[in-house]
C-alpha positions in Angstrom: -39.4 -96.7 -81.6 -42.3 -94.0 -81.4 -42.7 -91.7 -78.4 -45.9 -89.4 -77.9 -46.1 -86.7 -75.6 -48.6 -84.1 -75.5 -47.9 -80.2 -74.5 -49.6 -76.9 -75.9 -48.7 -73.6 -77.3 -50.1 -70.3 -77.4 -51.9 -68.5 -79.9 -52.4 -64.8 -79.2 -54.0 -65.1 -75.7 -55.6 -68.5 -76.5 -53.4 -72.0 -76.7 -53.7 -75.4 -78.5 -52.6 -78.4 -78.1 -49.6 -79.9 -79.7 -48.5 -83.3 -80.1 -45.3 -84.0 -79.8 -44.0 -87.3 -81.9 -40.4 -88.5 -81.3 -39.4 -91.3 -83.6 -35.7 -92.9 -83.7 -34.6 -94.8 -86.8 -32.6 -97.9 -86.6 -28.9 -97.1 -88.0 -28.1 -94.0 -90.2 -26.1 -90.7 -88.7 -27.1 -89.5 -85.4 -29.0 -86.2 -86.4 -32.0 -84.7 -84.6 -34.8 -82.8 -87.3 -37.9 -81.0 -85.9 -40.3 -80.8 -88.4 -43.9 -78.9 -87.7 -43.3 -75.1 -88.8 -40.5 -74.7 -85.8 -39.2 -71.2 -85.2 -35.8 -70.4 -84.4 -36.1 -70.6 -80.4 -37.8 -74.3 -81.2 -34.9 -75.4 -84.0 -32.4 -74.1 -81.5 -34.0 -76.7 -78.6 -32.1 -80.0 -79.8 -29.2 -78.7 -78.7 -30.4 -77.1 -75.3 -32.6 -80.3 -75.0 -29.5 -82.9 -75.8 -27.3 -81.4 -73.6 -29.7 -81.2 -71.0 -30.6 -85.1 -71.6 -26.6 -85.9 -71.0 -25.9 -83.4 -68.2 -28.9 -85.5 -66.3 -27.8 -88.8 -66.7 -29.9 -89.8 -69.4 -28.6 -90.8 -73.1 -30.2 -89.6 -76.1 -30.8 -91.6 -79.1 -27.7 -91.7 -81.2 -29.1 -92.0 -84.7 -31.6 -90.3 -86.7 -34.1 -88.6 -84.8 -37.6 -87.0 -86.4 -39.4 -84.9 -84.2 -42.5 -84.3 -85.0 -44.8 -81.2 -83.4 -48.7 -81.3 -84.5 -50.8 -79.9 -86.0 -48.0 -78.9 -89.0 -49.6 -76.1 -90.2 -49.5 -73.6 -87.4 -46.0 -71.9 -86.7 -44.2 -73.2 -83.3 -42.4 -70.6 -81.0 -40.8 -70.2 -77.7 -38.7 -72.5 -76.0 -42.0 -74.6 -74.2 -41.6 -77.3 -75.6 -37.9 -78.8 -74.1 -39.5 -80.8 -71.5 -41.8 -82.9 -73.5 -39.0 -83.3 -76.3 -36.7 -84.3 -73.9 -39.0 -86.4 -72.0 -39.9 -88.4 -75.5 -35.9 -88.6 -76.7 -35.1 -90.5 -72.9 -38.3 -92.7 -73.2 -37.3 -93.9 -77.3 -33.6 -94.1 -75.9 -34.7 -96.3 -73.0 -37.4 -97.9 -74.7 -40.0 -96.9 -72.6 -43.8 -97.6 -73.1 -45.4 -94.7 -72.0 -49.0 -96.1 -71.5 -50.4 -93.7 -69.1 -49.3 -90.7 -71.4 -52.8 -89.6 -72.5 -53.5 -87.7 -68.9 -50.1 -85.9 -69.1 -49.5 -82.5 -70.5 -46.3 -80.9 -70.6 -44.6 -77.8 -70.9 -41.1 -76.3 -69.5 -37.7 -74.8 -70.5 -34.3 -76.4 -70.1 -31.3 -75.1 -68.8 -27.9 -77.1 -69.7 -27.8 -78.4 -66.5 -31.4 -79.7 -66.9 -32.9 -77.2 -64.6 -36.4 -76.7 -65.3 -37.0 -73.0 -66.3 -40.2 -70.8 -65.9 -42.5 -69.6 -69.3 -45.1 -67.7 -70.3 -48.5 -68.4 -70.9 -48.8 -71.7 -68.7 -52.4 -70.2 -67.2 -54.2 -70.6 -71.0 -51.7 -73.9 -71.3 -53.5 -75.1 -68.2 -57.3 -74.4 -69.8 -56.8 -76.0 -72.7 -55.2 -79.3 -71.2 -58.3 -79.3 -68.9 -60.5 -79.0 -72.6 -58.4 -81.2 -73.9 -59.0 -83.8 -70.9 -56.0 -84.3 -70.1 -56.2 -84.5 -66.0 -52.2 -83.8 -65.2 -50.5 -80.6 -65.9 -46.7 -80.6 -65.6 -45.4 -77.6 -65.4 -42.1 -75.8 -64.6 -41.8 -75.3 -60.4 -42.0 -71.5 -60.8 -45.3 -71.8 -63.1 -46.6 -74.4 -60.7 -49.4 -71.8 -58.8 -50.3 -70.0 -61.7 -51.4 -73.4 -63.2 -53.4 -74.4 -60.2 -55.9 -71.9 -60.7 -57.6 -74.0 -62.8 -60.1 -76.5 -61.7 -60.5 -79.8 -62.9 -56.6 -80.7 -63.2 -53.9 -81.5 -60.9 -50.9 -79.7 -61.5 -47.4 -80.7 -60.3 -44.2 -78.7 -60.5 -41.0 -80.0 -61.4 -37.3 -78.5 -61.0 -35.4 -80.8 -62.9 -35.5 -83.1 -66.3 -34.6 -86.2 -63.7 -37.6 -85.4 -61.3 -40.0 -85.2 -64.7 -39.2 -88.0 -66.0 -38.7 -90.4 -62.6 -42.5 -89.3 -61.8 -43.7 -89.9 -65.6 -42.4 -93.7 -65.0 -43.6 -93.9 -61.3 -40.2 -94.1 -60.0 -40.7 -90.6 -58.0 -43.9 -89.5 -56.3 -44.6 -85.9 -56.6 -47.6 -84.1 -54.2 -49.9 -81.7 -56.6 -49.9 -78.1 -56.0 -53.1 -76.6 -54.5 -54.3 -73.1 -54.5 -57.9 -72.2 -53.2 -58.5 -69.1 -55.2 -61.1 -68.1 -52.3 -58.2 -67.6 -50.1 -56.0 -66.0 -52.8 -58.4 -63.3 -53.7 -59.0 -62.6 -49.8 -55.0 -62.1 -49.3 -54.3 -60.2 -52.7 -57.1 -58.0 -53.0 -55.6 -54.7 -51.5 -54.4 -51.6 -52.6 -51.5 -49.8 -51.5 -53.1 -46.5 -52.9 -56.3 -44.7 -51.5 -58.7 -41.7 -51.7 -58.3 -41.0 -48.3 -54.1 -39.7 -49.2 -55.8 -37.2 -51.3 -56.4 -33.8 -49.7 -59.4 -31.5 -50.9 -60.5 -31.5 -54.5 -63.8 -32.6 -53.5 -65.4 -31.3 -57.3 -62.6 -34.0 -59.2 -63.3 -37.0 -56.6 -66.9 -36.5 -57.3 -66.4 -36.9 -61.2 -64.1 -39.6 -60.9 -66.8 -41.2 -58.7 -69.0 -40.4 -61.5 -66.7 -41.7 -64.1 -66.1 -45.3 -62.2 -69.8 -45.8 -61.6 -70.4 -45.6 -65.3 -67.8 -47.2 -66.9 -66.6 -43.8 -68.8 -63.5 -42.3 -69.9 -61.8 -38.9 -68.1 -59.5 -37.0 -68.9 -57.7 -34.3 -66.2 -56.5 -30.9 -66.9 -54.6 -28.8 -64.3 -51.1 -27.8 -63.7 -48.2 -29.5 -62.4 -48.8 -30.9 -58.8 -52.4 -30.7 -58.8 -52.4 -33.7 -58.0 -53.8 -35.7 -61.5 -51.4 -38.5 -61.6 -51.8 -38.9 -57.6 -56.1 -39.0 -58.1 -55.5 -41.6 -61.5 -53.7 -44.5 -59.7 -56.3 -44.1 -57.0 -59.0 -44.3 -59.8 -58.3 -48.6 -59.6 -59.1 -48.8 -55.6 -62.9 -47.7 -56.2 -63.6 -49.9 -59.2 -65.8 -53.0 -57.9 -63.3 -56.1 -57.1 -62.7 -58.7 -59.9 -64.7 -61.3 -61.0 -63.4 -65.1 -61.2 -64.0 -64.6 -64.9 -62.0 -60.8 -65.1 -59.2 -62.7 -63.2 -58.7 -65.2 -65.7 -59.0 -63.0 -68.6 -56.6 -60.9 -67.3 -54.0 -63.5 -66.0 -53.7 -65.1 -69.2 -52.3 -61.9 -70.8 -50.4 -61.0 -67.9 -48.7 -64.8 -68.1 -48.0 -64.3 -71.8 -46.5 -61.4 -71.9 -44.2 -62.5 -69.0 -45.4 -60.5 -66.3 -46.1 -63.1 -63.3 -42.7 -65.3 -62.9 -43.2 -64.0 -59.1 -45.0 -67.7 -57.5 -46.2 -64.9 -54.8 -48.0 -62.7 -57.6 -49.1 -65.7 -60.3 -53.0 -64.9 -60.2 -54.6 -61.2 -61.3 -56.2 -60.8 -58.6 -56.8 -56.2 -58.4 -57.4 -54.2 -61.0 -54.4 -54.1 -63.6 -53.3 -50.2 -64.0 -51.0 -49.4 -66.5 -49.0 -46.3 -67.4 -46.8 -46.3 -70.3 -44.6 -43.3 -71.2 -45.4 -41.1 -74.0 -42.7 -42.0 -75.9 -44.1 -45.6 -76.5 -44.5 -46.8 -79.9 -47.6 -48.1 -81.8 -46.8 -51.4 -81.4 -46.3 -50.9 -77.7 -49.9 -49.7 -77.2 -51.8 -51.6 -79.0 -49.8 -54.7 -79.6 -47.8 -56.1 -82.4 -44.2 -57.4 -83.8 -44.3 -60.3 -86.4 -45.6 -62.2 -84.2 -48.7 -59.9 -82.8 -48.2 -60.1 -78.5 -50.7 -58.5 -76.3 -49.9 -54.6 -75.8 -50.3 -52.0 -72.8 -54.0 -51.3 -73.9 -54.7 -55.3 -73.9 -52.5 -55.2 -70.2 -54.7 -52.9 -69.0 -57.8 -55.2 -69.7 -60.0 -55.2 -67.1 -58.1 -51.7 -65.0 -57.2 -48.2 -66.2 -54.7 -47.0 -68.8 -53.5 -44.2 -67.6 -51.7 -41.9 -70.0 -49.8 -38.6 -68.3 -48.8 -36.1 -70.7 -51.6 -36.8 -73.5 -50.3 -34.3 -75.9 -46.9 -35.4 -75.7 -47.7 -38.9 -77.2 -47.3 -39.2 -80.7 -50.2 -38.7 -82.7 -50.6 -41.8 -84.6 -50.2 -43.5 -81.4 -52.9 -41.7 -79.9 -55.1 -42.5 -83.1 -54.4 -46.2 -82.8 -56.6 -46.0 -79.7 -60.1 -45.3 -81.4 -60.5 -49.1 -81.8 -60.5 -50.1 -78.6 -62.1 -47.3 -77.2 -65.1 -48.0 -79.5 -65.2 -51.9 -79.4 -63.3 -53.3 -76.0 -61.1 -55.1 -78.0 -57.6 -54.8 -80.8 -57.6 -56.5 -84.3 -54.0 -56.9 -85.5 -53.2 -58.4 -88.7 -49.5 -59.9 -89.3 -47.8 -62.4 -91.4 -48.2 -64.5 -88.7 -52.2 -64.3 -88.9 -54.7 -62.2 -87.4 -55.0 -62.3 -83.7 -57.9 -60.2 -81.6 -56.9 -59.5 -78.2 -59.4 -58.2 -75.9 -58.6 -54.8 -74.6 -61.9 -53.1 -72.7 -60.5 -50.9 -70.0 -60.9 -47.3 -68.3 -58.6 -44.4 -70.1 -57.7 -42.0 -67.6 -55.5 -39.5 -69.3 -54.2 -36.3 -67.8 -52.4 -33.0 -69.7 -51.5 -29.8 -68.6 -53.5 -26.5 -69.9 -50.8 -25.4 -72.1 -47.1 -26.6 -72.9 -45.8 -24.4 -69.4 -48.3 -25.6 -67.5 -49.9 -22.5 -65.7 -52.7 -21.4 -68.3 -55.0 -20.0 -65.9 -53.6 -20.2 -62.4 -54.4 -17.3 -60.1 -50.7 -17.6 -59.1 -48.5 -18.2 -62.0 -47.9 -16.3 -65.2 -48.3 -18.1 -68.4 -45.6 -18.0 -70.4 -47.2 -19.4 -73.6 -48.5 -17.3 -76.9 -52.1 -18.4 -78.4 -50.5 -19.9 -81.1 -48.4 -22.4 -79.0 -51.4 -22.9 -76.6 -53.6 -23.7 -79.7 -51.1 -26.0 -80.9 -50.5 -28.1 -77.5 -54.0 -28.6 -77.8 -54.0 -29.9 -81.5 -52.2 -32.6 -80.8 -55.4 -34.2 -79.6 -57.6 -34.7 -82.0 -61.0 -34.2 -82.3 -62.3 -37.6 -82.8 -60.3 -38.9 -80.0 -61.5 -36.4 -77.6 -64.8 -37.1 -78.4 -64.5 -40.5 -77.1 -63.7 -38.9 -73.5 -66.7 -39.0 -72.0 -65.7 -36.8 -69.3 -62.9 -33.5 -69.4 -62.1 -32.9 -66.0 -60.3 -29.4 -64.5 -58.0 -30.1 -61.8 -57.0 -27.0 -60.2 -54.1 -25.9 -57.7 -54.5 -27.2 -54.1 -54.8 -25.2 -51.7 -52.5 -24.7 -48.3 -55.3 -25.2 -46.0 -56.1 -28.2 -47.6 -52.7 -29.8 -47.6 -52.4 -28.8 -44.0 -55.6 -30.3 -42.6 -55.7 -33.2 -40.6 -58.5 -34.4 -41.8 -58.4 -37.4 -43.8 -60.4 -37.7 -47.3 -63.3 -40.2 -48.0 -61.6 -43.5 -47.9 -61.4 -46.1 -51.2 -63.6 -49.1 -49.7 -66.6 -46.4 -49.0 -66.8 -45.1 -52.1 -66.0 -48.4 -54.1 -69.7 -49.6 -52.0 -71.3 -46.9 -53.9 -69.8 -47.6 -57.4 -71.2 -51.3 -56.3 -74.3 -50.6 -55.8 -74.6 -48.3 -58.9 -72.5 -50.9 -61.0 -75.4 -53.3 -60.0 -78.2 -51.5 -61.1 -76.7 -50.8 -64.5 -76.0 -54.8 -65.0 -79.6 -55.4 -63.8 -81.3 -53.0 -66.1 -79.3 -54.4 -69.0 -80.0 -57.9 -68.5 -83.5 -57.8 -67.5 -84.5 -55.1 -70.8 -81.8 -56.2 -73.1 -80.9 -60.2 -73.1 -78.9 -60.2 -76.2 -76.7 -57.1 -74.7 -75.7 -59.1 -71.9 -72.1 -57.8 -72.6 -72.8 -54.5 -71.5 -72.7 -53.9 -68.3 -72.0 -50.4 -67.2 -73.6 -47.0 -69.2 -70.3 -46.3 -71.1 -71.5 -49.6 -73.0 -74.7 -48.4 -74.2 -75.6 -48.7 -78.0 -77.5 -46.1 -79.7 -80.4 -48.2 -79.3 -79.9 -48.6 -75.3 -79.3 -45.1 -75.1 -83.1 -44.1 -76.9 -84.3 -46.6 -74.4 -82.6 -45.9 -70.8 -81.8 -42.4 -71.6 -85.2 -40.2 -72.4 -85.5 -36.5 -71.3 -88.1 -34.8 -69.9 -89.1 -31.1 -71.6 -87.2 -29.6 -69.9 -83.9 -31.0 -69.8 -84.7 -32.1 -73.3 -85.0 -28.1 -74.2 -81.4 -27.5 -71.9 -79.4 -30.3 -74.0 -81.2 -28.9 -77.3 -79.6 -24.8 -76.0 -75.9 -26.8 -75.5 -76.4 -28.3 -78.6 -77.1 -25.0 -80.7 -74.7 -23.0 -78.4 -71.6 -25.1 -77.5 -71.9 -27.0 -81.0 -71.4 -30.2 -79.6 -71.0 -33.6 -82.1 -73.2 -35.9 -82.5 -71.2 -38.6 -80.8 -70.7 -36.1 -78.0 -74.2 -35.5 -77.6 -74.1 -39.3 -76.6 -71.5 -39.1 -74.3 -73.8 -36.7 -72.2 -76.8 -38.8 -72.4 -74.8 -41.6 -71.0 -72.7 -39.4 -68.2 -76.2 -37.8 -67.3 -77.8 -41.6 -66.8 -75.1 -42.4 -64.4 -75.5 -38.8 -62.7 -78.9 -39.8 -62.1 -78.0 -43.5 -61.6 -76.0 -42.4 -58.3 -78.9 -40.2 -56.7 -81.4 -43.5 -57.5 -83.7 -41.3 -59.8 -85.3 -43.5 -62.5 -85.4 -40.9 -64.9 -83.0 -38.0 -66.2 -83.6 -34.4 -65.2 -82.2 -31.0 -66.1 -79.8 -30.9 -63.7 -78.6 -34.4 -64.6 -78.0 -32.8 -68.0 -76.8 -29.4 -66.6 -73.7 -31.2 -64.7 -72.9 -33.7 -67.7 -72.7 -30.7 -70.1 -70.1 -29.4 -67.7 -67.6 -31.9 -68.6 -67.4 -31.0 -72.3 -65.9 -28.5 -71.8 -62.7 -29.4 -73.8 -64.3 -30.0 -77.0 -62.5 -29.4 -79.9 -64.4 -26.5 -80.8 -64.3 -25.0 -77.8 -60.5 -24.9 -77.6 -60.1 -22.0 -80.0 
């Protein structure tokens, strides 16, 4: 007898469908083969999956089993598809005809005991199902509310093989799980984090302000307890909420790479912000292994990337990140195949002046010759720093300011600001520039949308000419200011760009690479 049973599988942060044959032979020795390009974790199911089968109550066919997982030519991985095998072995052992099979779609670990287990990447399981049309969703209990997010199906969690199979045959009724994502967004949408903890610097909130409203890249100098990684993980509390659309993007590589087995937290619902320590690897950052998996700069799709200690981060790791920066997304080519994952986020990155820490400070003595100070800073490269749009210095705090009573500017009324300046970018890009309709904040701008949005009067067209000659800025540089000084001018409502626009964009380049000497 022939058995069909239809789950999915994941494909960088997409998924496909797989269909699932079981056949049992009449006679011959009682051997289970998966055919269909399994990987070990697959191979290693029939005997997870037959044990869980007996430890249920359910026999499994004793004679030669082919188990067949379509389309044959793509590589199988990860322990998803238990469930469905196990769910065709009992229905060819019982003879079952599973008419009603076409809606189903199933996915789900087993446990010996036939406990249903939790896995990744059931939100991008759940989308292609619904493009599938298949109209059920069964999914592990645990993945249950990540699932629902997705109109269109009903989705139904299971905790055992005995429950899944009792309400594939009718014998069990199960209720589908519901989630208004209306509701959800309205409870998870906060931030423990906010401006208003952060006392004085008044100079770096402005430029952060000005680095949110525009989409653009900062980077922080300033010695220890200045207070840089305190302002970064604030930086995600004034960035406008998520869309429906950011959600998603960003759920389905927080489910894959494991990151929402929490039913409480199974929806991306605030900005991701990620901070990986300088000792992470290549891979780690951009994403990688034989089989290529989603890395921190693909996490942090959608939030901020913060990396602390900049020149402490290997180099070539630091290099890797010119891609992204550039193009919002990571290309990585594998044995495996080659697998783009999207990656368009806010780098925040923060260093001290010098490898003490106190190059500078009125208080403290620097320790540190030329030589080590220059090389400190060479660990950045030029190219890289170049595609910081804005180099921010964060200076001591002062007593008064600690001491004061007086709360800062609080998250939710700057974040209206960044909204309203946010909206005026996306408007002037999709009523000028149709077939941009990706870009949607001044960081974004091609070199065409930067001649078009970004002319300068004489006058601050002679001022950027004077930095240009003077300050020997790069040409890439030259349209980082163009861009920084639009959104300058973007958050006093001036249509056009004037010299004082210019005057405080050229103020934060001051950290290019030929200016360091």
């Amino acid at each position: 007898m022939l058995a069909k049973i239809y789950s999915a599988a994941v494909f960088g942060v997409e998924a496909f469908e797989v269909e699932i044959e079981v056949n049992a032979a009449r006679g011959g020795d009682p051997k289970i083969i998966i055919v269909g390009l399994p990987d070990a974790a697959v191979k290693e199911s029939r005997d997870r999956v037959t044990t869980a089968v007996s430890n249920s109550g359910y026999q499994w066919p004793h004679s030669r089993t082919t188990i067949n997982l379509a389309p044959a030519d793509i590589k199988k991985e990860g322990p998803s598809f238990d469930l469905p095998i196990a769910l065709g072995m009992i229905a060819v052992r019982e003879e079952i005809d599973l008419t009603d099979i076409e809606r189903f779609c199933f996915v789900g670990e087993l446990a010996l005991t036939g406990a249903v287990r939790p896995v990744k990447g059931v939100l991008s399981i759940a989308l292609e199902a619904r493009r599938r049309g298949r109209t059920r969703v069964v999914v592990p209990e645990a993945n249950a509310r990540e699932a629902a997010m997705v109109d269109g199906i009903e989705v139904f969690g299971v905790r055992t093989l005995r429950e899944a199979f009792e309400f594939l045959t009718g014998a069990q009724t199960l209720l589908p799980v519901n989630e208004d994502l209306d509701q959800f967004f309205a409870r998870h949408q906060n931030y423990e984090a906010d401006f208003a903890d952060v006392r004085g610097q008044h100079h770096v909130k402005r430029a952060v302000e000005i680095a949110v409203s525009g989409g653009h890249n900062v980077l922080m100098i300033g010695p220890p307890g200045s207070g840089k990684s305190m302002i970064a993980k604030r930086i995600a509390t004034i960035i406008p909420p998520m869309t429906l659309e950011e959600a998603i993007e960003s759920t389905k590589i927080h489910s894959i790479c494991g990151l929402l087995i929490d039913p409480e937290h199974a929806f991306v619902a605030v900005r991701p912000f990620r901070s990986p320590h300088h000792t992470i690897s290549d891979a780690g950052l951009l994403g990688g292994s034989s089989s290529p998996s989603p890395g921190e700069v693909s996490i942090a799709h959608n939030g901020v990337l913060f990396l602390d200690e900049l020149p402490e981060f290997h180099r070539s790791t630091l290099e890797v990140l010119r891609q992204p920066l550039e193009d919002g997304r990571v290309t990585i080519s594998r044995a495996a195949g080659t697998m783009t994952f999207p990656a368009d986020f806010m780098l925040v990155a923060a260093m001290n002046p010098c490898p003490c820490g106190y190059y500078g400070d009125p208080k403290r003595e620097c320790r540190c010759s030329p030589q080590q100070i220059e090389r400190y800073r060479d660990r950045i490269s030029g190219p890289l720093l170049d595609r910081i749009d804005i180099h921010l210095e964060v200076p001591p705090v002062q007593y008064r300011e600690l001491a004061s009573d007086e709360p800062g500017e609080a998250s939710c009324a700057i974040r209206q600001r960044v909204d309203a300046v946010r909206a005026l970018q996306q408007n002037r890009f999709l009523a000028r520039n149709s077939g941009n309709g990706h870009v949607r904040c001044n960081a974004r701008m091609t070199s065409r949308m930067i001649k078009t949005f970004c002319a300068l009067d004489p006058e601050a067209a002679g001022l950027m000419e004077m930095a240009m000659n003077e300050l020997h800025f790069s040409a890439r540089a030259y349209d980082r200011i163009l861009k920084v000084a639009r959104t300058i001018a973007d958050l006093e409502g001036a249509a056009d760009i004037a010299a004082h626009h210019v005057a405080e964009a050229i103020q934060y380049r001051t950290l290019d690479r030929n200016l360091w000497a």
